[in-house]
N, C-alpha and C positions, 0 to 999 in steps of 0.2 A: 504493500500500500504506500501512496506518494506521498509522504510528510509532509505539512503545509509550515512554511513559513510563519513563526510567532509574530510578527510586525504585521506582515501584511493581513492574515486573520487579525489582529486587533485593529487596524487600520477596515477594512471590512466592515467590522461591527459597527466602529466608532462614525463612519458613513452612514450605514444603514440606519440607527438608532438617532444621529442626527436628523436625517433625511423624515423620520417621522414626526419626533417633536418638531422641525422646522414647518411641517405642513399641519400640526396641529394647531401650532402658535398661529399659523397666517389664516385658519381657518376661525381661531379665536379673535380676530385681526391685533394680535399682538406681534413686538418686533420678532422675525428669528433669531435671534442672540438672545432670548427668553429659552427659544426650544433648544439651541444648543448647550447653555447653561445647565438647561434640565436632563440633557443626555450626559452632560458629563456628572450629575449628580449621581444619574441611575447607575452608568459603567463604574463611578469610584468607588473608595473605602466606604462611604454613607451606606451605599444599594449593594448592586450587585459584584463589587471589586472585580471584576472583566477586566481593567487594563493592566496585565502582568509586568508591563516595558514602560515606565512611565515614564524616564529619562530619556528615552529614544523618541518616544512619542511628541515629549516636550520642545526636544530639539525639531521637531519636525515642524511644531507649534509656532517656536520664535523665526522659520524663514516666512512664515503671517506677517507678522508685523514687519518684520523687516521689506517685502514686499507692501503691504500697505501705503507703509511710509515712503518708501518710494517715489509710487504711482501720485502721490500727494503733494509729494517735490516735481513729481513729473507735471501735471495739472495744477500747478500753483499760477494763476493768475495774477500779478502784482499793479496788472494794469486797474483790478479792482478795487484795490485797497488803496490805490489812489480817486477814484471815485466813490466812494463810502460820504462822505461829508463829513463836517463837521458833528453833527446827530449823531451818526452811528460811532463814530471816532472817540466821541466820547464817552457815549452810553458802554462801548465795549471796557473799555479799561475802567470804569467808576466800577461795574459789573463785576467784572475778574477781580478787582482788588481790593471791594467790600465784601464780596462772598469768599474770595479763599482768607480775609483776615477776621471773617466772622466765625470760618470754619476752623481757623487756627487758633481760635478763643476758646472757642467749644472744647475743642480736644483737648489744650491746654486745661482747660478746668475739669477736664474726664480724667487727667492726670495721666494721658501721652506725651513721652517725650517730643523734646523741639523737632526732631527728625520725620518721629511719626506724623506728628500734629501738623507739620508741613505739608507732607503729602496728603493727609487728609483738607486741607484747605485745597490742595490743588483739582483733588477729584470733585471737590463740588463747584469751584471755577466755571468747571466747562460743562457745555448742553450739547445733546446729540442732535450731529448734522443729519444722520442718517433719518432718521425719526420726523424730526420736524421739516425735513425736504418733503418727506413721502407725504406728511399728514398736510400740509400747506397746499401740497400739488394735487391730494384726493380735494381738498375746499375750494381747488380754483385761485387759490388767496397768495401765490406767491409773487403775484404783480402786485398787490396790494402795497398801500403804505407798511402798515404792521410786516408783511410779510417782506419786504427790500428790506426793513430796518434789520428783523431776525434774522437773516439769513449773511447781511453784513458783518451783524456782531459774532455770528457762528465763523465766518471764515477769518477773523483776529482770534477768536477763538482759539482754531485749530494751531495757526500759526505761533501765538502762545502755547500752546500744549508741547508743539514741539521743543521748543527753548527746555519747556518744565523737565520732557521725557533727558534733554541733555543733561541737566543738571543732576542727573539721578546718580550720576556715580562720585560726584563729586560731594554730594548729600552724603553718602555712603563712608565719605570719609574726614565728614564734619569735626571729629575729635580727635582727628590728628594735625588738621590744618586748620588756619587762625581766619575769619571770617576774610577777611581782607587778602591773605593769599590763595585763599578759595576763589575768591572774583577774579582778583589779577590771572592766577592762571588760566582761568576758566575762559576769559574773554581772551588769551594768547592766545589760547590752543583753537578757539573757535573762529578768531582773524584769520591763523593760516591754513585751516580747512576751506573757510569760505575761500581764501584767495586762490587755493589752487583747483576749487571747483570752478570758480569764475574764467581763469585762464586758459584752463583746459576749454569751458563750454564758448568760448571766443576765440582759439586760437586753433585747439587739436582738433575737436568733434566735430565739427563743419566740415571739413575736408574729408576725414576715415569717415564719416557716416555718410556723404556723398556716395563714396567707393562702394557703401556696403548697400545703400536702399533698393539696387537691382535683385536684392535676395531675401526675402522675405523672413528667412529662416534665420542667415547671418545678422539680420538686424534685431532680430529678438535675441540672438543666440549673447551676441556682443553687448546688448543693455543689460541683461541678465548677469552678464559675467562681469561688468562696471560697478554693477549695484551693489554684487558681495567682495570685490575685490577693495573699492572707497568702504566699504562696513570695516571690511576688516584692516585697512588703516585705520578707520577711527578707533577704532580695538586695540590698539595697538599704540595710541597718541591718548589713552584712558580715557575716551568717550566711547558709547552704547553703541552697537552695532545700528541701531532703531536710526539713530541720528546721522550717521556714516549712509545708511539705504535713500533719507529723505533727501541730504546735502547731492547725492550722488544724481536722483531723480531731479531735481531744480537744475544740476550742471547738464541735464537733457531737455529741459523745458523748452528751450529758444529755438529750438532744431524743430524744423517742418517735417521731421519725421515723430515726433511725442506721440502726436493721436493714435498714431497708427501701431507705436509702440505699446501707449495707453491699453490699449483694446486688444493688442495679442496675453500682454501680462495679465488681463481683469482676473479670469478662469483661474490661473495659476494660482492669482493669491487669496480668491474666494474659498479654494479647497484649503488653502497653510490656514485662514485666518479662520477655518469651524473649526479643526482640530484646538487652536489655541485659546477659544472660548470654551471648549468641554474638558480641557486641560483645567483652565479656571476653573470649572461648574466642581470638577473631581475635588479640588485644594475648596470647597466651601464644606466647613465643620458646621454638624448641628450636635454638638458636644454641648454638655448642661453648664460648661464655663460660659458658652457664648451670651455676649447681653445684649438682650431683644430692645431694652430702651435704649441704647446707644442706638442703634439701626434705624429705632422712631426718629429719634433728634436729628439723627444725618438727614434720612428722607426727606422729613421736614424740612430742613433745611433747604434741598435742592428742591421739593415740590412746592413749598411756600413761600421762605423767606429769600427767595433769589427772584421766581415772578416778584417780591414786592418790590426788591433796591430796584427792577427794571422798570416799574410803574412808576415808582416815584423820581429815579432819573427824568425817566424823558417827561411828566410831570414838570419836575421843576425848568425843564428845557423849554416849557410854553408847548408841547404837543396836547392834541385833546385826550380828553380822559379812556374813549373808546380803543384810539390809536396804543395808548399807553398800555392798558390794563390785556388786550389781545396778541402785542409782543412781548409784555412779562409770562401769562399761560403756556406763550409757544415753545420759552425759554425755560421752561421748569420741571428738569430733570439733569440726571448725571449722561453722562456721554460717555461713549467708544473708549475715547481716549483713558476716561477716567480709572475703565477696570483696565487698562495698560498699562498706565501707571503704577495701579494695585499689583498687577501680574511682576513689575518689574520691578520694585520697591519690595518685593516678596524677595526677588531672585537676586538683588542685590543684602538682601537681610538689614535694609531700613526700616522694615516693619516685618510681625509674627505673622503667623498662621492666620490666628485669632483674629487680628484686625485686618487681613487681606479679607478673610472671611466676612466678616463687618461691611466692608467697604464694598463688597462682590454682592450682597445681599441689599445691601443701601441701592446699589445702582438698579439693580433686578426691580427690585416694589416701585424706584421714581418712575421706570420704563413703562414698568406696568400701571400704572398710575395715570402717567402725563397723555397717552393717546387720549382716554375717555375725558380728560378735565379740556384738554383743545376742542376737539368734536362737539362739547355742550356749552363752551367759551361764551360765544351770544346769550346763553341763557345765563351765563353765571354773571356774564357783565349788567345786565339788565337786574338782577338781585345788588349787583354789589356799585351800583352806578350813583344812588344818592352819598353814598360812603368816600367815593371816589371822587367827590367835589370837592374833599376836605383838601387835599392834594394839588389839586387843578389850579396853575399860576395863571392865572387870567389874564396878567398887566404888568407891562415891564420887558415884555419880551417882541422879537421883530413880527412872532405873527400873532401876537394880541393888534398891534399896530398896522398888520395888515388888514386887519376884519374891520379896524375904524375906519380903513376909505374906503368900504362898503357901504357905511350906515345911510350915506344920502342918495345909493345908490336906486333907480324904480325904471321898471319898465325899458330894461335893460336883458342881453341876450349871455349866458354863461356857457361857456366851454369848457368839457370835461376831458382832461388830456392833453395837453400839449404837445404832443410830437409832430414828425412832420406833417400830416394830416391838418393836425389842426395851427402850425404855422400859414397853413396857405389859407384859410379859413378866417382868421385873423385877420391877414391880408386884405381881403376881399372885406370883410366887414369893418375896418379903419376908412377905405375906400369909400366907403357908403356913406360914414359918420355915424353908426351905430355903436352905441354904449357897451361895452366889452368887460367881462370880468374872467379872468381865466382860474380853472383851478388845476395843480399839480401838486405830487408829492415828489416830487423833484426838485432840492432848493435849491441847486444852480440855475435851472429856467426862472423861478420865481424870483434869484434874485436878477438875472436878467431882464426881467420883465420888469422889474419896480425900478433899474435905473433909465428904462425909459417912458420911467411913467405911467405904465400899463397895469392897469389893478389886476394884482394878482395874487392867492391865498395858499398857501401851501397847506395840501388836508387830502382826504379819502372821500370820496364819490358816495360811499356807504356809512358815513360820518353824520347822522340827525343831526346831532348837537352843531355841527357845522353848518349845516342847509339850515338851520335856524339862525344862525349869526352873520349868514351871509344873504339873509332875508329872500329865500329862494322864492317864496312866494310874490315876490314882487316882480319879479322876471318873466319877459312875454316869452321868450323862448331858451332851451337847454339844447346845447348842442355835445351828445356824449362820441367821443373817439376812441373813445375805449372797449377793448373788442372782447370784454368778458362779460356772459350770461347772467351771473348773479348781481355786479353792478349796474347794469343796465336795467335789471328786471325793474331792481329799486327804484331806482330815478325814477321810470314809466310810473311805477306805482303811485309813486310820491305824488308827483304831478295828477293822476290821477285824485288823490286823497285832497286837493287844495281845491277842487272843483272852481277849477275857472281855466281858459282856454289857452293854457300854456303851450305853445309847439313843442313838441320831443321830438326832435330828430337824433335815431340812434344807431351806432355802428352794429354789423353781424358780423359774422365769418361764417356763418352756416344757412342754409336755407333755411332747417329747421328754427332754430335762432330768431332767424329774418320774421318767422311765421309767427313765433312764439310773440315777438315785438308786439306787433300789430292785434293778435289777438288782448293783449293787453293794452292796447289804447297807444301807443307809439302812433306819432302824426307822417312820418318817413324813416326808414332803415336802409341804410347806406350798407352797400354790399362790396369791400375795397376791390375784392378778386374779382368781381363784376364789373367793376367800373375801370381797373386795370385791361384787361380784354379789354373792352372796349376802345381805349385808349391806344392798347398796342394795334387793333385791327385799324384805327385813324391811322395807324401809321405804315402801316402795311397799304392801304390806299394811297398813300403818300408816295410809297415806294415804287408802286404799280404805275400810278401817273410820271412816272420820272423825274418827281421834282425833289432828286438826290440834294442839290444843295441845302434844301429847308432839313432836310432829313440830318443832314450832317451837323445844319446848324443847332437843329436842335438837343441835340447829342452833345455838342459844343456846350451847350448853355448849363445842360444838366450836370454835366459833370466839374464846372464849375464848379455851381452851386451847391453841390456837395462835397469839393474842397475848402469851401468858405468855413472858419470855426464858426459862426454864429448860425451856417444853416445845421450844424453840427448839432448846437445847443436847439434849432429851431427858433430863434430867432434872429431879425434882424439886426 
């Protein structure tokens, strides 16, 4: 009889038993890192102790993350974090460093060392990207205001967590080095990783990866082989492999080959990254030492008192109460990173068993928690919205001061949106000498617009308390550009509930959409991809009559127009 292989049998199970809790959790609509948690519960010492190889397993575990991280550095966008605003710029860092020093209190008065207490502040820092993409994008809400602010503050987030996960080794040897040679070295060692990734992704990888993108294979083969070879320099210079994989994927970001690299690695590191979740789920003790009220107070922490500092951040920033209260829900929970942390704060022996356990169990209940409090968010806001005027900076801020040059405002036409769409629209209604009020959650446009005078509110389309201060009912007409169903519905409704003969003219992208408008009282529904055909078959008639120079000309103008920064911004 053919002996089987003890890895690859454990490895089998450890698939299959995944593979079930994963489709349970999703049938629960809970995350899968719930179900793979729970299969590593059932395979460890807890349940059924099935994983005979645990060291082998584990190694197998940490090329997860270290691919993770990677693909992270690979898709790190930086162009966006210069687009974030001021808003989000702020909210993220007040965020991260009143929750991890709130969490650093807590522990500290639990009577965790400085070490551990740290890393417990860090885990609850950060909120899961993965979670609040998915549950934003099932509500349609990730164009939203609320949802650009969270998903802002999610990617400083992540970019902090990586610094955190760096610092892990150098936590590790807190009592042997004096705070101060702790940093100095910290930020040497991490100048000249940065520089020689920079060099390399400007000097060397341009040209070899030229050579290699004829082969599809070679070019996986070669990122693959960059990723653990920079790991293990960093290994080697006393930073984490984790940090070595990230630094390595960013020295690949600028290369027009990423995406394509992105997307051969995803598979790879979805199979490393369950085994290293039910690695975790194995290392969670339900021993009678562990304390269930430690695990309350953490939750708590990430499920409550972290939505709060977000509420009252942007709060004291002049945002309305709506906007406030549906980006702190979105944010409230522990993140990915956070049991990575825990995983690796284990493995470096910054922290026990016990409180890996803690912290593994903490993140598990916020996960599980946080989808059902987002999904019922409007109904909680609506309970908690007289509460939530306690909070609410009315005056003093630029967009209190914007809603004052509405108040003399009547009988005047509002734009929902500002993009190109509604630049040209604009246009056209300056043209005319009709009364204009634009609204965006964009405060680059908004403040574009208010240096040339053009009243304009920066808010949410699905903002009440906003359509009341910008005295919506006084307006003969709304014009929404905004191409999403449930904002739009609103508007039509609204209009409809003032009962007087407001025009709504509203954007579709679907017929259905288009239909739905209309059967709700919509006065026109603008169809872009309808009127684009259109547009292109003028021009194909254009073509046909051979009057090639208009053709050209007009080609001429557009592209123009789209090198200009302000048609950039959308406006003039």
């Amino acid at each position: 009889m053919v002996s089987i292989n003890p890895i690859f049998l454990e490895l089998a199970i450890i698939i299959a038993v995944s593979a079930i809790f994963g489709v349970v959790a999703r049938m629960l609509k809970q995350p899968p890192i719930i179900g793979y948690l729970l299969a590593g519960i059932v395979l460890g010492p807890v349940g059924a102790a099935m994983i005979q190889n645990p060291d082998n397993i584990k190694a197998l575990s940490e090329i997860g993350i270290a691919l993770l991280l990677f693909l992270v550095g690979l898709e790190m966008d930086w162009k966006k974090l210069k687009k974030l605003g001021i808003i989000t710029g702020a909210l993220s860092f007040i965020q991260i460093g009143l929750t991890f020093s709130i969490g650093l209190i807590v522990a500290t008065l639990l009577n965790f060392n400085l070490a551990a207490a740290i890393v417990l502040g860090l885990t609850l820092a950060f909120s899961s990207t993965v979670i609040v993409i998915k549950l934003l994008s099932e509500k349609h809400d990730l164009d939203s205001l609320y949802g650009r602010i969270a998903i802002g503050v999610l990617l400083v987030q992540d970019i902090v967590a990586i610094f955190a996960i760096a610092l892990l080794p150098s936590l590790a040897k807190m009592h042997q080095l004096s705070v101060g040679d702790t940093v100095i070295l910290l930020a040497a060692k991490t100048a000249g990783l940065v520089f020689l990734a920079w060099f390399l992704s400007s000097y060397i990888f341009p040209r070899l990866f030229r050579g290699l993108a004829s082969s599809q294979e070679l070019l996986f083969v070669v990122s693959l082989a960059w990723c653990f070879v920079f790991a293990i320099l960093t290994l080697r210079v006393g930073f984490s492999v984790e940090i070595g994989a990230f630094l390595a994927g960013v020295s690949l970001a600028s290369l027009p080959y990423a995406f394509e690299i992105v997307g051969r690695i995803k598979s790879l590191r979805d199979f490393f990254i369950i085994l290293f979740f039910v690695v975790l789920g194995t290392q969670i003790s339900f021993s009678s030492n562990i304390n269930w009220t430690t695990i309350i107070i953490f939750t708590a922490l990430a499920v409550i008192i972290k939505p709060l500092i977000v509420i009252l951040s942007l709060s004291w920033q002049g945002l309305r109460r709506r906007v406030a209260f549906m980006t702190g829900i979105s944010l409230g929970q522990m993140s990915e990173f956070s049991l990575i942390l825990s995983g690796l704060a284990l493995e470096f022996k910054i922290i026990d068993q016990e409180l890996a356990s803690i912290i593994t169990l903490s993140a598990a209940l916020s996960l599980l928690i946080s989808p059902y409090l987002i999904n019922i968010s409007g109904y909680l806001f609506s309970l908690t919205k007289p509460l939530l005027g306690i909070f609410e900076r009315r005056s003093g801020t630029k967009y209190s001061l914007e809603l004052e040059m509405t108040q003399s405002m009547k009988d005047h036409i509002i734009i929902f949106g500002y993009h190109r769409m509604g630049y040209h629209i604009l246009k056209t209604l300056k043209q005319l000498g009709q009364e204009v009020l634009i609204i965006d959650f964009n405060p680059e446009v908004i403040d574009q617009l208010r240096r040339q005078k053009i009243p304009a509110v920066f808010g949410d389309a699905q903002d009440e308390e906003l359509l009341e201060s910008i005295h919506f009912k006084n307006a003969k007409m709304i014009i929404s550009t905004i191409p999403y169903r449930e904002e739009n519905l609103f508007l039509i409704k609204k209009t409809r509930q003032l009962k007087r003969d407001i025009i709504s003219i509203i954007t579709a992208g679907q017929i259905d959409d288009a239909l739905e408008f209309y059967k709700n009282g919509a006065s026109y529904v603008i169809m872009p991809y309808q009127l684009s055909g259109e547009h292109v078959a003028d021009l194909l008639k254009k073509f046909e009559n051979k009057t090639l120079n208009k053709f050209l000309a007009s080609r001429k103008e557009e592209v123009r127009l789209l090198k200009t920064k302000s048609h950039a911004l959308y406006v003039e």
